[in-house]
N, CA, C and O atoms as CSV, one atom per row, in Angstrom:
chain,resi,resn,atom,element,x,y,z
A,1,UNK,N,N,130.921,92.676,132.258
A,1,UNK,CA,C,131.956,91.970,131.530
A,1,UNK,C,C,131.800,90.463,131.767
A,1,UNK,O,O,131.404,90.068,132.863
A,2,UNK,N,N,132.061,89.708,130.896
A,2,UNK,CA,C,131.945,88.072,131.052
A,2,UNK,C,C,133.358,87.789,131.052
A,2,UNK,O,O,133.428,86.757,130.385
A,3,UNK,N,N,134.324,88.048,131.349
A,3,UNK,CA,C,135.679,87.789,132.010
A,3,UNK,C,C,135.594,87.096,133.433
A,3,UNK,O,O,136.122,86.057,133.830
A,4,UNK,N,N,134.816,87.942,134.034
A,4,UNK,CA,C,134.953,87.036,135.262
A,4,UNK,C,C,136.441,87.573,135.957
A,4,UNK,O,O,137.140,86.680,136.435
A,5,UNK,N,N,136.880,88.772,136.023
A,5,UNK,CA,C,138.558,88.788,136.837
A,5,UNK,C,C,137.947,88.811,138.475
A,5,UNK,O,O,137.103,89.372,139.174
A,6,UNK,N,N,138.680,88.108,138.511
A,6,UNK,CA,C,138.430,88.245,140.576
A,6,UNK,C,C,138.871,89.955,141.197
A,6,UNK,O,O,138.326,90.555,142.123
A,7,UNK,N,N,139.831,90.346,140.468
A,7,UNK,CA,C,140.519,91.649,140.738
A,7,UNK,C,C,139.480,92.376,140.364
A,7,UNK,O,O,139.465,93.356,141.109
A,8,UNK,N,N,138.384,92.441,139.423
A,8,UNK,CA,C,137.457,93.758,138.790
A,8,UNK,C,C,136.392,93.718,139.592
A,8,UNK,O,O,135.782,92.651,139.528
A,9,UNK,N,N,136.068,94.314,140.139
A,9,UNK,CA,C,134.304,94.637,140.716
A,9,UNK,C,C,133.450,94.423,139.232
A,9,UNK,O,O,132.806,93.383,139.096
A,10,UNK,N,N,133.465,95.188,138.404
A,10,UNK,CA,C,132.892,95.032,137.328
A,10,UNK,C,C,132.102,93.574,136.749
A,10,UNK,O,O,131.042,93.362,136.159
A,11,UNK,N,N,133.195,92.738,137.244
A,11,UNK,CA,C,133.533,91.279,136.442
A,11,UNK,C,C,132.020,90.936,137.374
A,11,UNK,O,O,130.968,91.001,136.738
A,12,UNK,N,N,131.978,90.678,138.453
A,12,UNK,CA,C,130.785,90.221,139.276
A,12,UNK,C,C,129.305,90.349,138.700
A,12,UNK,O,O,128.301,89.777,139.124
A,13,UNK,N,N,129.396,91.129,137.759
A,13,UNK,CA,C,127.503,92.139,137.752
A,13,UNK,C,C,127.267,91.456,135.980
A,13,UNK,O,O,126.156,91.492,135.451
A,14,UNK,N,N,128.595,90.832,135.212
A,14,UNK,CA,C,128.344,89.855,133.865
A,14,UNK,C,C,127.675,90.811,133.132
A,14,UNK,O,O,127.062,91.823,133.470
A,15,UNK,N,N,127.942,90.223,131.902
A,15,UNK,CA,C,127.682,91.061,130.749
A,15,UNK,C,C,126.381,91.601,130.243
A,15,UNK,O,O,125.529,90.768,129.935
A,16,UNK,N,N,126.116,92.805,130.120
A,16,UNK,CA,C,124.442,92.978,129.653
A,16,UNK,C,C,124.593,93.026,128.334
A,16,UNK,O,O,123.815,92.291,127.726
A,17,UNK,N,N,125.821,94.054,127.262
A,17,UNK,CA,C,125.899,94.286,126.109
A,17,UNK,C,C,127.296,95.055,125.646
A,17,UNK,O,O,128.229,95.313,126.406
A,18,UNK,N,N,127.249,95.277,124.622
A,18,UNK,CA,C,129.185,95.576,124.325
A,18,UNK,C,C,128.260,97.480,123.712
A,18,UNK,O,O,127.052,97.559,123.486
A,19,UNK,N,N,128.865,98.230,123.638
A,19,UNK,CA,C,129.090,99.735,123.453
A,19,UNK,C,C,129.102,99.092,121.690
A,19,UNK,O,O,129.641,98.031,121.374
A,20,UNK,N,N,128.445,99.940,120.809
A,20,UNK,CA,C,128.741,100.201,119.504
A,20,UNK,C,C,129.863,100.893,119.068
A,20,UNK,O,O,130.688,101.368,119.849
A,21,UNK,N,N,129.920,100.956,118.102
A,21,UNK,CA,C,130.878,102.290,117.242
A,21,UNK,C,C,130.393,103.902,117.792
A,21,UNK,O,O,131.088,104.764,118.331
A,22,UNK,N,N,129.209,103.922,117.497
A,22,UNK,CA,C,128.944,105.650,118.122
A,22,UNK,C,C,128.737,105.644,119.340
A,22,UNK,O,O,128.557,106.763,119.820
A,23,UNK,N,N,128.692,104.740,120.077
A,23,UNK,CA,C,128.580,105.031,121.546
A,23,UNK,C,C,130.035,105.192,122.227
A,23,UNK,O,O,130.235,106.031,123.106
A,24,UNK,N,N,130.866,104.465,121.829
A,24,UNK,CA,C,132.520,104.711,121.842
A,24,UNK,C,C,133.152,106.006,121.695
A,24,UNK,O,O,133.857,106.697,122.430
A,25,UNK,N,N,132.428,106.192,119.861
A,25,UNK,CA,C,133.036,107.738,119.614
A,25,UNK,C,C,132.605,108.799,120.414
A,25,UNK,O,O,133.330,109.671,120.891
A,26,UNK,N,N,130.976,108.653,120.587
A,26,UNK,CA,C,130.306,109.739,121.613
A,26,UNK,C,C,131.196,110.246,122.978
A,26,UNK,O,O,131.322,111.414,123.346
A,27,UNK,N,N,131.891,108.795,123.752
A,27,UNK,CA,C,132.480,108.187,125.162
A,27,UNK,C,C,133.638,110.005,124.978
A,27,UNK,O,O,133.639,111.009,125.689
A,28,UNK,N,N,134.402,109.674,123.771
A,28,UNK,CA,C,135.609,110.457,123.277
A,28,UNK,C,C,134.942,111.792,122.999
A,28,UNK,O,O,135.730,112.638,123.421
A,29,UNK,N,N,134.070,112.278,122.586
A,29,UNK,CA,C,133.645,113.311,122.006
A,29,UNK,C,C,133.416,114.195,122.933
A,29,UNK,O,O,133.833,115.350,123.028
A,30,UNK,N,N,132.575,113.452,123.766
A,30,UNK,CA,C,132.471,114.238,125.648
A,30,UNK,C,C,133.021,114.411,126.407
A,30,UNK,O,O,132.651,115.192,127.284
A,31,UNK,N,N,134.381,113.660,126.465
A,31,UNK,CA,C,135.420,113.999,127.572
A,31,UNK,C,C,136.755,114.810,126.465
A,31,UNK,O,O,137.857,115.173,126.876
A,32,UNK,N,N,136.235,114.937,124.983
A,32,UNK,CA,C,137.400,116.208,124.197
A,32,UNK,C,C,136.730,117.471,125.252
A,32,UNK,O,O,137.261,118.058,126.195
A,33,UNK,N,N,135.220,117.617,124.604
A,33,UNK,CA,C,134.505,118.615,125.399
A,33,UNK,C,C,134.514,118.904,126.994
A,33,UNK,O,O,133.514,119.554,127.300
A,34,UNK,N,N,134.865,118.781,127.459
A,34,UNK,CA,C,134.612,118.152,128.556
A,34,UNK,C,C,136.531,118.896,129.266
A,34,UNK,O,O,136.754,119.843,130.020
A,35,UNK,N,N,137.306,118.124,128.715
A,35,UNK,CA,C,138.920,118.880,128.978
A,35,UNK,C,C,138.846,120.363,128.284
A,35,UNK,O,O,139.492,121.311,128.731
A,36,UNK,N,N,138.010,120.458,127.171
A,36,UNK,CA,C,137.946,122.052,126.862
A,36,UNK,C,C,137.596,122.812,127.798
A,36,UNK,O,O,138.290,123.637,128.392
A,37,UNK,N,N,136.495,122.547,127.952
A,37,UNK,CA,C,135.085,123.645,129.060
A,37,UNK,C,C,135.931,123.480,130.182
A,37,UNK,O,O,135.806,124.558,130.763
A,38,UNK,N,N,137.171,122.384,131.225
A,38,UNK,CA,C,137.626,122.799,132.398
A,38,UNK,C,C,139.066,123.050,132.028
A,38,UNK,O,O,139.939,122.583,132.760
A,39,UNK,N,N,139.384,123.728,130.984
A,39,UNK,CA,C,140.939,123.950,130.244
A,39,UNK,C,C,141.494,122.847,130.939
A,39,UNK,O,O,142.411,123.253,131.653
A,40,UNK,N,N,141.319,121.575,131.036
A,40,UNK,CA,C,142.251,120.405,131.166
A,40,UNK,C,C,143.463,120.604,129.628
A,40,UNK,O,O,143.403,121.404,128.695
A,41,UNK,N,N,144.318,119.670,129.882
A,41,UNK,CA,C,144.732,119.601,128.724
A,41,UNK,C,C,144.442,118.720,127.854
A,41,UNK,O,O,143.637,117.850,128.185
A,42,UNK,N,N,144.875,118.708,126.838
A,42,UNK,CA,C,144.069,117.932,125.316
A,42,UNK,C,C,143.944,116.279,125.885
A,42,UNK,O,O,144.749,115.774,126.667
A,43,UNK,N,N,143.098,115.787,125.472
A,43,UNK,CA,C,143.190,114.495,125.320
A,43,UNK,C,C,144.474,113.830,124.619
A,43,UNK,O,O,144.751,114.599,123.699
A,44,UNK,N,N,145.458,112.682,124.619
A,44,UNK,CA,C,146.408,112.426,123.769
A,44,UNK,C,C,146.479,110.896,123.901
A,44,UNK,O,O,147.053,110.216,123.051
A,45,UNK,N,N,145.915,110.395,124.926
A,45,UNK,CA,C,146.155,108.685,124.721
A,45,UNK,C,C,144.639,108.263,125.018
A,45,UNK,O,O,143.720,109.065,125.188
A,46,UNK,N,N,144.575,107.414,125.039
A,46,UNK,CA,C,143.070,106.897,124.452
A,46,UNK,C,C,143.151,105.333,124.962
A,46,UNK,O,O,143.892,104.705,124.207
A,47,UNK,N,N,142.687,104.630,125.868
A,47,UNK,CA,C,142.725,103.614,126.644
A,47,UNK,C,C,141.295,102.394,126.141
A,47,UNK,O,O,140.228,102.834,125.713
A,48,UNK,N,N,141.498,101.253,126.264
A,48,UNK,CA,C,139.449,100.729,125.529
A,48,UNK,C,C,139.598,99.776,126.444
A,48,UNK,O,O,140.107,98.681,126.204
A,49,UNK,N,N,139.098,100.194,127.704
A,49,UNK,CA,C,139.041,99.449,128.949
A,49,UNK,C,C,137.532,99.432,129.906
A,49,UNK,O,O,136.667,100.268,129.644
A,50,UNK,N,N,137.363,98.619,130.791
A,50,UNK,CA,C,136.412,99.722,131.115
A,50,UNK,C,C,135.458,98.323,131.574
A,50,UNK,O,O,135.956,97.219,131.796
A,51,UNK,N,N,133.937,98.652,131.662
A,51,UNK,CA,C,132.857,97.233,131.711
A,51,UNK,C,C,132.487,96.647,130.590
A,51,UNK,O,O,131.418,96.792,129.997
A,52,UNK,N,N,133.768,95.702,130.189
A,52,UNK,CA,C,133.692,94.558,128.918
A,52,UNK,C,C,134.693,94.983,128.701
A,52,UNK,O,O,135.380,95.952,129.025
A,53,UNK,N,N,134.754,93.800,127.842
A,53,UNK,CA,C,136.539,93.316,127.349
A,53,UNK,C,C,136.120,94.048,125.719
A,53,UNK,O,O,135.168,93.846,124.966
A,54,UNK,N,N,137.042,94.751,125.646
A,54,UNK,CA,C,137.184,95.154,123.904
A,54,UNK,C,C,137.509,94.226,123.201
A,54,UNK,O,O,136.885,94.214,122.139
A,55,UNK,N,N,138.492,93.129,123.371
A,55,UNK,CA,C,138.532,91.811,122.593
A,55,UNK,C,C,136.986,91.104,122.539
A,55,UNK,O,O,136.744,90.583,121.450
A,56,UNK,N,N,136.310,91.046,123.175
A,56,UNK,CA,C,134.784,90.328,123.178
A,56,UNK,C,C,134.271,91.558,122.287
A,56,UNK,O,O,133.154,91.227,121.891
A,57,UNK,N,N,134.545,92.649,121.866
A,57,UNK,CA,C,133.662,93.554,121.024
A,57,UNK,C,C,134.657,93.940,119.607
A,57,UNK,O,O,134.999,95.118,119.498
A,58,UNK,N,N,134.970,93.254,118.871
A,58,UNK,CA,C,136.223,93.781,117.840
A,58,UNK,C,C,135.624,94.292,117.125
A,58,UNK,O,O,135.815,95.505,117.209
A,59,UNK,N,N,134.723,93.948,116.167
A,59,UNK,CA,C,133.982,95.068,115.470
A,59,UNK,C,C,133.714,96.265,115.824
A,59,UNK,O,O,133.705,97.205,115.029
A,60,UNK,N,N,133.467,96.363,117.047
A,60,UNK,CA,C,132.807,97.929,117.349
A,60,UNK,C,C,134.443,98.889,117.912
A,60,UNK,O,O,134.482,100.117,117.838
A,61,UNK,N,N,135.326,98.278,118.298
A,61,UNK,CA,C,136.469,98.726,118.583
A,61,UNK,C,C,137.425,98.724,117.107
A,61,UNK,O,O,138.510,99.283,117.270
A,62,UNK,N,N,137.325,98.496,116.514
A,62,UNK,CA,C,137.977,98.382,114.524
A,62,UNK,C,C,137.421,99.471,114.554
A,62,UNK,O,O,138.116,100.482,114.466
A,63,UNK,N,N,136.079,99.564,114.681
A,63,UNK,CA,C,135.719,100.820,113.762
A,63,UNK,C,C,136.077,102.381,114.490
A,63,UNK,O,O,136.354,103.506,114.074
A,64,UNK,N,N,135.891,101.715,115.824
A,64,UNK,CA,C,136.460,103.550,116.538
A,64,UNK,C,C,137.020,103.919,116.500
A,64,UNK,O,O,137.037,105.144,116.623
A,65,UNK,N,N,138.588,102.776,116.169
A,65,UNK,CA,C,139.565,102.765,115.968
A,65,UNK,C,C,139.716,104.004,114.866
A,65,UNK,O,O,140.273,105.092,115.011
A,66,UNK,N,N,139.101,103.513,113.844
A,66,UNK,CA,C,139.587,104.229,112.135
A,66,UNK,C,C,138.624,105.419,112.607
A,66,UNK,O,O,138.654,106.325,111.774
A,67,UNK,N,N,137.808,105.685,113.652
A,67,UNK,CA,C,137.403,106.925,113.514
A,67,UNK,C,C,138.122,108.061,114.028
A,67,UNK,O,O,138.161,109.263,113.766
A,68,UNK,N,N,138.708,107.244,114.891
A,68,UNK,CA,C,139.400,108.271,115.907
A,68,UNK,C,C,140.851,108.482,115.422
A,68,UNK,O,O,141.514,109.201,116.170
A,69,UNK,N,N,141.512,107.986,114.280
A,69,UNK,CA,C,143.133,107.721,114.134
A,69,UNK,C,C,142.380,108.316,112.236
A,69,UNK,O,O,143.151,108.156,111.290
A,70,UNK,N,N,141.357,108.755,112.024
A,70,UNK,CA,C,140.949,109.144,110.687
A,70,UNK,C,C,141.559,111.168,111.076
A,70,UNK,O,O,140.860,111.897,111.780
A,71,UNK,N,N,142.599,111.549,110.580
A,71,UNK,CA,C,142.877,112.985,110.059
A,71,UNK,C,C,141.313,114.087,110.511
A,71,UNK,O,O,141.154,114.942,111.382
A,72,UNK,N,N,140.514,113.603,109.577
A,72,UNK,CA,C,139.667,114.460,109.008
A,72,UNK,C,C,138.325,114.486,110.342
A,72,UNK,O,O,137.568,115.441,110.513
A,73,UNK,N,N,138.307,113.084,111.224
A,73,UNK,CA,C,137.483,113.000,112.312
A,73,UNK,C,C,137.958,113.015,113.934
A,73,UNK,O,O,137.460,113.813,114.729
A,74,UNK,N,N,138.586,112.414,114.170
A,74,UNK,CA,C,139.033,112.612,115.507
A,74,UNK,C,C,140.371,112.968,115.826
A,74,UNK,O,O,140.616,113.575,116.869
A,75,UNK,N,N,141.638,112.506,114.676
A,75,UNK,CA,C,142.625,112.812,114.625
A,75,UNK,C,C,144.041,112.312,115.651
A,75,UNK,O,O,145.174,112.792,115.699
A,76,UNK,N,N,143.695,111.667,116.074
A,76,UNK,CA,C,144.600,110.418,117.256
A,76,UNK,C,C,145.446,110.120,116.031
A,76,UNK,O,O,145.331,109.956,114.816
A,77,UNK,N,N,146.461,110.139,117.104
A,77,UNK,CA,C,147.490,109.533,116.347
A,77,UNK,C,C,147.309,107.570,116.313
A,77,UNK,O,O,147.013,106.712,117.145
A,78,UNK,N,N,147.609,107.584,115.143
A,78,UNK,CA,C,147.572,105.872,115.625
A,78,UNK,C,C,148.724,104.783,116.852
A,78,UNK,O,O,148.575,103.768,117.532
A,79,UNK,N,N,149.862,105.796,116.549
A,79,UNK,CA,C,151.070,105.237,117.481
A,79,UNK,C,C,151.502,106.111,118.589
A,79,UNK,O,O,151.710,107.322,118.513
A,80,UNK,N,N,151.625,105.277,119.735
A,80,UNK,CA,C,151.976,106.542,121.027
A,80,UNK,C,C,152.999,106.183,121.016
A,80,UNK,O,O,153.840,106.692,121.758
């Protein structure tokens, strides 16, 4: 991350590259699978945190957005 927070370990090791659109959706796709296979319960909130700032990546977070809050593909609600 190029934030730089004194609080993140993360922040120290600076930015190599931001996650795409399918690498995002993939992130979600594996941990749906993933709460299935250990009967966790469903996925229901959806967090875009992590190593890099999602504001430094808006394009690729817009689009996961509409993938994941799209009915027909991932099905998130848009409002918690």
């Amino acid at each position: 991350c190029r934030q730089g927070c004194r609080f993140c370990a993360t922040g120290t090791m600076g930015l190599f590259r931001s996650l795409d659109t399918d690498e995002v959706l993939a992130q979600v796709f594996a941990a749906r699978g993933l709460a299935e296979r250990e009967a966790l319960p469903p996925l229901s909130n959806l967090v875009f945190m992590g190593m890099g700032e999602p504001a430094d990546n808006v394009p690729a977070v817009r689009g996961a957005l509409a993938a994941l809050t799209d009915r027909r593909r991932f099905g998130f609600s848009p409002r918690a």
